[in-house]
N, C-alpha and C positions, 0 to 999 in steps of 0.2 A: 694169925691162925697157922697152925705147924700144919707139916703134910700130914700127917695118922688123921687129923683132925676133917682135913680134906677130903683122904679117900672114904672115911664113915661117910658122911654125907654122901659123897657120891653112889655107898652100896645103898644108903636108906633109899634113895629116889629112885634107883634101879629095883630093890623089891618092894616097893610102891605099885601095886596094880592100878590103880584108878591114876587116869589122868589127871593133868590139871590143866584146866582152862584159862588161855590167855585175857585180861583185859585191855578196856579199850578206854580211852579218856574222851568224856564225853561235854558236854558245854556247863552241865553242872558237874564241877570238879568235886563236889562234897559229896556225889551219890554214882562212883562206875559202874558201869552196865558189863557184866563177861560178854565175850565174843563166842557169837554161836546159843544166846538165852534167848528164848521166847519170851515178847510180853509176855507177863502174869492176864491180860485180858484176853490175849489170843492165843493161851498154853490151854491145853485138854485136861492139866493137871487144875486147869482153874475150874474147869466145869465139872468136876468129880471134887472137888474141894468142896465146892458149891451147894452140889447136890447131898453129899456123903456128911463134911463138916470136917472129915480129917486131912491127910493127903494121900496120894496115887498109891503110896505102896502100901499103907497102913491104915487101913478106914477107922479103926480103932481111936489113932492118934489125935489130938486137935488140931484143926488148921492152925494153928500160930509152929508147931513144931515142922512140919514139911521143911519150911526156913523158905516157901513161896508163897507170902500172904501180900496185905495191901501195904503192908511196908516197904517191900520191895519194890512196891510200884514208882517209876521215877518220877518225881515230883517239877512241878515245870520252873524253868530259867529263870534268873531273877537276873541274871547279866546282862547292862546296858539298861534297866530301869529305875527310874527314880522312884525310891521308897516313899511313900505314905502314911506319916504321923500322926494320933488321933484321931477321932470320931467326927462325923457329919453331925450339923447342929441340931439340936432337939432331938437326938438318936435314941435319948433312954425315957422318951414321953411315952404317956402312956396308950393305948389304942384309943380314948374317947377321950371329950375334950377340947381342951386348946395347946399347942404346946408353945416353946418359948418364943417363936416367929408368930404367933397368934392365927397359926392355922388351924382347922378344922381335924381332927384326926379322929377318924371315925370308919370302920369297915366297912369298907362299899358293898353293896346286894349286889349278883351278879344273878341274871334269867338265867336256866337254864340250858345250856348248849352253849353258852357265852363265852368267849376266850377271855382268862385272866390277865391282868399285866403282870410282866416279870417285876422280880422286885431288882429295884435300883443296884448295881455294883457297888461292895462296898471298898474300903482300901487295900492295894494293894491287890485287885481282880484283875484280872487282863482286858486290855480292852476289844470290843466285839469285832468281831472281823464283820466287814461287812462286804457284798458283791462290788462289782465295778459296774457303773453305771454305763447300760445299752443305749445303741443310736438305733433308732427308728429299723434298721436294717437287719435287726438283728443280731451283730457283733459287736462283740467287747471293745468297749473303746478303751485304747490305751493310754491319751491324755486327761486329764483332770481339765473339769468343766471348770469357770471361771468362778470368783466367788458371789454370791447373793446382793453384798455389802460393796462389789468393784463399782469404783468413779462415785462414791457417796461419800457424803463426808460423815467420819468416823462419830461414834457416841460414845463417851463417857458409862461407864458398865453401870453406873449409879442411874442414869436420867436410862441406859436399854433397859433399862431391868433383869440385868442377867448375872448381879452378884451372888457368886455362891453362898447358900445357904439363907438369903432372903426372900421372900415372897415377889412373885413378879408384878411389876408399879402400873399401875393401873389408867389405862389413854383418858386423859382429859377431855370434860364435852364441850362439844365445840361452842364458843359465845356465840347467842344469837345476834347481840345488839353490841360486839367490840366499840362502840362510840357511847354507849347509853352509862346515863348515873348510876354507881354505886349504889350510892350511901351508905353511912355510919350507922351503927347500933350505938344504942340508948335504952340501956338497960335490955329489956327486952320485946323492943320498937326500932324495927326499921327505917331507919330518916332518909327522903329523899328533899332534897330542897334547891331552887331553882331560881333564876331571876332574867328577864331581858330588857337589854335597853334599847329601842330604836329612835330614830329621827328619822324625818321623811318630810313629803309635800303634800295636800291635799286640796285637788282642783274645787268642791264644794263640799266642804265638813258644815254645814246649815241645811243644805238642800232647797235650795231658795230654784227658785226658776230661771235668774241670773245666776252664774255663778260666779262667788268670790272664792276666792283661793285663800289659803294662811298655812303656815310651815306648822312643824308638830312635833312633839316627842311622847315617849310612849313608856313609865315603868311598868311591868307587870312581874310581880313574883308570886312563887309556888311552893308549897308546903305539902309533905306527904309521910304521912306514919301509921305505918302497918304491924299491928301488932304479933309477936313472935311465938303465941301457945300453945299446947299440946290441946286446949278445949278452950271454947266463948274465940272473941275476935273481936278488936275493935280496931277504926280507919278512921281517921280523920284526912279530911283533902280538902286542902285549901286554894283558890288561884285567886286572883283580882289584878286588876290593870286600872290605872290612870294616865288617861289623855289629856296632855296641855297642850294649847296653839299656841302661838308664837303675839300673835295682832288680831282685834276685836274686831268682827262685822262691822259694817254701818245700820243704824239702829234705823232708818231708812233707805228702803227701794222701791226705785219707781214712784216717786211720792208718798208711797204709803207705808204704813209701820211694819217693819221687817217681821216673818211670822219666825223667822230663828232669833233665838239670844245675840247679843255682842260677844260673850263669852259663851263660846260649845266647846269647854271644855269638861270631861264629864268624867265620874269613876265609874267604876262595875269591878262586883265581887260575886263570886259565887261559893261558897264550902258547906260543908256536909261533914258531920260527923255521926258514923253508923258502928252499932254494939251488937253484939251478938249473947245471950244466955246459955247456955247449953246445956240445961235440966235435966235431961236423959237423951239417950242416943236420939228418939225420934220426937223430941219436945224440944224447941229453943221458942224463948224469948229475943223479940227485935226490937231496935228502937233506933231511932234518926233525929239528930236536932241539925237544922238548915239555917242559911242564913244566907238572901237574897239583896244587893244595894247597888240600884241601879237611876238611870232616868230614862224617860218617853224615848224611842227613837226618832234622830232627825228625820223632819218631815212629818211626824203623826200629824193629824186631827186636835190631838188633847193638846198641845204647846199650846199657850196664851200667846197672842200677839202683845209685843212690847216688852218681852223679859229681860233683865240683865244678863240670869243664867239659866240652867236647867234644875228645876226644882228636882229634888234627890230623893227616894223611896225606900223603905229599907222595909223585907220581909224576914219577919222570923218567925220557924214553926218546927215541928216536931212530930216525928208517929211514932206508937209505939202497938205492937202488936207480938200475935203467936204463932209457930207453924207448928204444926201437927203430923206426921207423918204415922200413914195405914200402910206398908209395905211399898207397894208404889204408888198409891194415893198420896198427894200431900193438898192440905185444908190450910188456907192463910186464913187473917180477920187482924185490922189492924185500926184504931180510931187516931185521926188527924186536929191537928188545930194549929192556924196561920192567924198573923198578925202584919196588915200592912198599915205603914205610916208613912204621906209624904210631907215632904217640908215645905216651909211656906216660900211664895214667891218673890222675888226680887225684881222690881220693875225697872228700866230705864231711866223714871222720873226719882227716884229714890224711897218710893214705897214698896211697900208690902205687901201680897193679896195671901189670905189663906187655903189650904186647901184641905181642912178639915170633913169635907162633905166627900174625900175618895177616901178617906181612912175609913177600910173594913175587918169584922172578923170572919174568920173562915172554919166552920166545924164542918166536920166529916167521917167518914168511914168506908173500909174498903174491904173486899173479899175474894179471897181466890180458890179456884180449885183447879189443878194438876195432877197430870196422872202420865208417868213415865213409861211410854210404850215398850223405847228400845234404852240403851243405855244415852244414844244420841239425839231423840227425838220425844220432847214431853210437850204436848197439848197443853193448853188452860184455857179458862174462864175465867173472865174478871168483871166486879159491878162496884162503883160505885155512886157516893150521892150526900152531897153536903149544902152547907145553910152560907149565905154570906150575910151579914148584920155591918149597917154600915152606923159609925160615927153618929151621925146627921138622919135626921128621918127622909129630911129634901135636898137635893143639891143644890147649886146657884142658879139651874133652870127651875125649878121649882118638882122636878122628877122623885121619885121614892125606888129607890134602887135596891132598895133588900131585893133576893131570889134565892130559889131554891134550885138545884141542880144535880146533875151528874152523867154517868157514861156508863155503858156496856161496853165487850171486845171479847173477844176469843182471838185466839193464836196458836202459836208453839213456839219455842226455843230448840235449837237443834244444833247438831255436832256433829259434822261428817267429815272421819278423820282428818279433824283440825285442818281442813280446809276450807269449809264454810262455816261458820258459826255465826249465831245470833240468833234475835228472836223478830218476830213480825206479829202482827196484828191488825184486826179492822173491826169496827164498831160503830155503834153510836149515840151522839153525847148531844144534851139539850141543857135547857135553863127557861126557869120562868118567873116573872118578876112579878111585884106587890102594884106597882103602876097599872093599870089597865091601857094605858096611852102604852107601854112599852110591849111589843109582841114578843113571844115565846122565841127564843134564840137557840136553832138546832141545826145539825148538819152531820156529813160522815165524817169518823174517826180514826184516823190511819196513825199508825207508829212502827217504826221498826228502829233496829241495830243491826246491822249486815256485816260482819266482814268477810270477804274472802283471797284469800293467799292464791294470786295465779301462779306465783314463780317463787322460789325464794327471796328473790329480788324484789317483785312487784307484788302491791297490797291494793285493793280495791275495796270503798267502804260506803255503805247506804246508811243515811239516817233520815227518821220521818217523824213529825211532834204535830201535835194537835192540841191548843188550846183556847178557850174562851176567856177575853181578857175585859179588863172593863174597860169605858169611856166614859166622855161627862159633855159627849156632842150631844145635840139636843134632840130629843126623837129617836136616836139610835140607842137598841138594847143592850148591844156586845159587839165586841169583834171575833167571829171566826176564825182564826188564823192556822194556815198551815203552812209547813216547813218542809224543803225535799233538797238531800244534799248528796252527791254524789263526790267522796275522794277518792283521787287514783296518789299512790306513792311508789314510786321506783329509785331502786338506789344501782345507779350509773356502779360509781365503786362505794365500800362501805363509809368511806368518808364523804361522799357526795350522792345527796338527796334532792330528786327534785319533787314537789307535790304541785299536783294541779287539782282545781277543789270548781263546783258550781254549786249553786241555791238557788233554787225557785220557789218563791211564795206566793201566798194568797192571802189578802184579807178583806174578810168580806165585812165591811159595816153594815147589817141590819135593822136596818129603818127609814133608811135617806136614799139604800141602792147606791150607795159609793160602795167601787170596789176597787182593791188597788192588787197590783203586781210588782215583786221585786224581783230582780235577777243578779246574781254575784257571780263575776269571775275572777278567781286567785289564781296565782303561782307564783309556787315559793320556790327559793335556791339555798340549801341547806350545806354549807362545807364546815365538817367534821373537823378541829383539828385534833382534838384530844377528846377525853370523857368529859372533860369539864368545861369545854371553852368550843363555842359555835359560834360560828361569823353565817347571817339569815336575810339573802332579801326578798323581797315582797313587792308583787305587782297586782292590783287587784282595781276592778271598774264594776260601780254597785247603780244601776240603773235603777230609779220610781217610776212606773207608768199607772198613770190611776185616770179613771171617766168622768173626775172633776177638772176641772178648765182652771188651768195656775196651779196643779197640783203636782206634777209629772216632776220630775229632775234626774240629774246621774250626776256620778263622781268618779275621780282616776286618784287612786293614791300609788306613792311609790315610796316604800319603807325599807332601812337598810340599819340592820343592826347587829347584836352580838348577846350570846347564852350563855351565861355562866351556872354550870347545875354540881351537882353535888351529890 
């Protein structure tokens, strides 16, 4: 640049009347602020811009010309932040719906006077200042509290549920029974299926008034399928157990002919399979087919003196009925039919005796009505009253044992928040027979299902049965029998169970005035080591006390075995 060039310049800025203001370099170098400018928020020129629409000197003018609009407003720092690339997932869903994380997106209702939530930052927002957390005192504390997550061990962002842009993963419920069976599906049927094996000792498996002892083992397997449908249901449950001894009684005691087999070793099965219809919401069809294979308990009355074994009985029967439900009315009515058959006898000499004259049929029918007070507590009525038709007109005493029979009861079933549950009952059931030699067989009828949860740990269980069975002692019409069983189950740790169990019974023989008493006490020792594999032993002493003379006995057994369930 020559000097001419120079001094121009220098006369232009000397007749220059307006100053020129110096700038200032500010932390965003892409937008200087002059030295000595007012915000545009806190300039007077802003609030007549505002107001008017133009600028201070020229109300005419539009605010974009002043050259102090929101443009001018310094835009904030982006110095020392890391940028933010694309959008938050599901960002362009629509208000309703599902979006691609399969959440709900739906505009929340808000009451009245309600505070809204802010919407989420999106990228590239600043992040929220927030205060500094106070000490009880009232001032600011100037350290930083320790973190929520110190001396824990860390989680994996997938198992917190804290990955960006996924739904948070939802806590697991807690297993009730960590030790209990699965099972598999099959189609769609639940399978549980089970089996135990024990061996053990038993001080008198005959029940003889001497006692002989003999070793033992014990199969018992379990079948369970529960069907899986939106409507109808059906269960099948299967259990049964066979006991072998080890060495035969002596077919003589005390000179006289042993009243137990040489052989007691005996089966028992019991299963049930129950259907459900489902015709309309408050119409189903029911129905049950059973199937009962057992023998006499040691020690009855009915044993023959002199048998090889235990003659075997098998019942099978079936109900089928309707429930009806009137809002909380509900109306059962269901008709019965059993079939018992026992096999014939096996004597010690190598004969045969039959037992054609206990094979009966059993028709029946039964009625309920129910009526749901609270959600927890539903009353009923129940009657029934069936025919039994035996085989044989006469037994081998020369008796006619047809009878007609049945039972009333009322109760309830109830549920208080699942801590007591069950149902109880009391009534009463008679029977009366074709024989005129045979008197009328009645008494009270008690039954219940009890259980109640005292602790998570500790389960305490009532049950009570009542029923009239037949015999073939002579003179006597039936037996009586009642059942009263109290279990307690405590679990020490989840893997270790103990159960303690009693029974008291009654059986009252009608005709002769024999009446006898049982008493049973168990405890069991249950260690868990997997779902599938249990190691279970078993201490249990089963007392007979009856007002016939040579009838009385007890027994100690001690059983040590292992569960394999499924």
């Amino acid at each position: 640049m020559t000097f001419r060039a120079l001094l121009a310049c220098l006369a232009l800025i000397a007749l220059n009347k307006s100053e020129v203001a110096a700038q200032t370099v500010t932390p965003d170098l892409f937008r200087p602020v002059r030295d000595g400018f007012m915000p545009l928020q806190d300039s007077p020129l802003r609030k007549v811009n505002d107001k008017t629409g133009g600028n201070a000197t020229d109300p005419t003018a539009p605010a974009d010309d002043a050259g102090l609009n929101d443009k001018d407003t310094p835009a904030p720092s982006r110095i020392g932040k890391i940028p933010t690339y694309g959008l938050p997932a599901a960002s362009g869903a629509a208000d309703s719906g599902f979006d691609s994380l399969n959440r709900t997106r739906k505009k929340p209702k808000f009451y009245p006077g309600q505070a809204k939530p802010k919407p989420p930052a999106g990228p590239g927002s600043p992040a929220p200042v927030t205060a500094a957390p106070a000490n009880p005192n009232g001032r600011v504390r100037l350290s930083i509290p320790p973190s929520e997550t110190a001396n824990k061990t860390p989680l994996p962002p997938s198992m917190a549920g804290t990955v960006v842009g996924q739904p948070p993963r939802k806590r697991l419920k807690i297993d009730d029974d960590p030790f209990g069976a699965v099972g598999d599906y099959v189609g769609s049927f639940l399978v549980k299926s089970a089996v135990e094996l024990r061996g053990g000792y038993e001080t008198n498996p005959g029940r003889l008034p001497q006692p002989v002892g003999a070793p033992f083992w014990v199969v018992a397997p379990e079948f369970l399928a529960v069907s899986d449908w939106e409507r109808h249901a059906l269960v099948a449950d299967l259990r049964g157990s066979f006991t072998g001894y080890g060495n035969s009684l002596p077919p003589i005691v005390d000179g006289a002919i042993s009243p137990a087999p040489t052989n007691v070793s005996r089966p028992d099965f019991n299963g049930h399979i129950d259907g459900r219809l489902d015709v309309t919401e408050d119409t189903r069809i029911t129905s049950e087919v059973r199937l009962r294979v057992a023998t006499d308990n040691p020690g009855s009355p009915n044993i023959q003196a002199g048998l090889a074994s235990y003659p075997v009985y098998t019942t099978l029967g079936g109900t089928f009925g309707v429930d009806q439900n009137f809002n909380r009315l509900q109306l059962s009515a269901g008709g019965t039919i059993d079939r018992t058959v026992y096999q014939d006898s096996t004597l010690t000499d190598g004969t045969t005796s039959t037992n054609d004259d206990r094979n009966f049929n059993q028709y029946g029918g039964v009625g309920r009505v129910s009526y749901e007070l609270t959600p927890g507590v539903k009353p009923f009525a129940e009657i029934e009253g069936d025919t039994r038709v035996h085989d044989l007109q006469f037994d081998r005493s020369g008796y006619q044992r047809n009878s007609d029979g049945g039972y009333a009861k009322a109760g309830t079933s109830f549920e208080f928040s699942r801590l007591l549950t069950g149902e109880i009952s009391v009534g009463f059931a008679e029977r009366s027979y074709v024989d005129p030699r045979l008197d009328r067989l009645q008494g009270l009828l008690t039954a219940a299902s009890l259980t109640w949860t005292a602790t998570p740990l500790t389960t305490a269980k009532f049950y009570s049965t009542t029923s009239i069975d037949e015999t073939i002692v002579p003179g006597v019409s039936g037996v009586l029998t009642h059942l009263y069983t109290v279990e307690v189950d405590h679990d020490f740790r989840r893997w270790l169970t103990a159960i303690g169990k009693f029974t008291y019974g009654t059986l009252d023989y009608q005709g002769d005035g024999r009446s006898d008493k049982t008493y049973s006490i168990e405890g069991d020792l249950i260690y868990k080591l997997t779902r599938n594999f249990w190691i279970k032993g078993t201490l249990r002493r089963d007392i007979l006390d009856s007002n016939f003379v040579g009838s009385s006995s007890a027994s100690t057994v001690v059983m040590l075995g292992v569960r394999l369930q499924n």
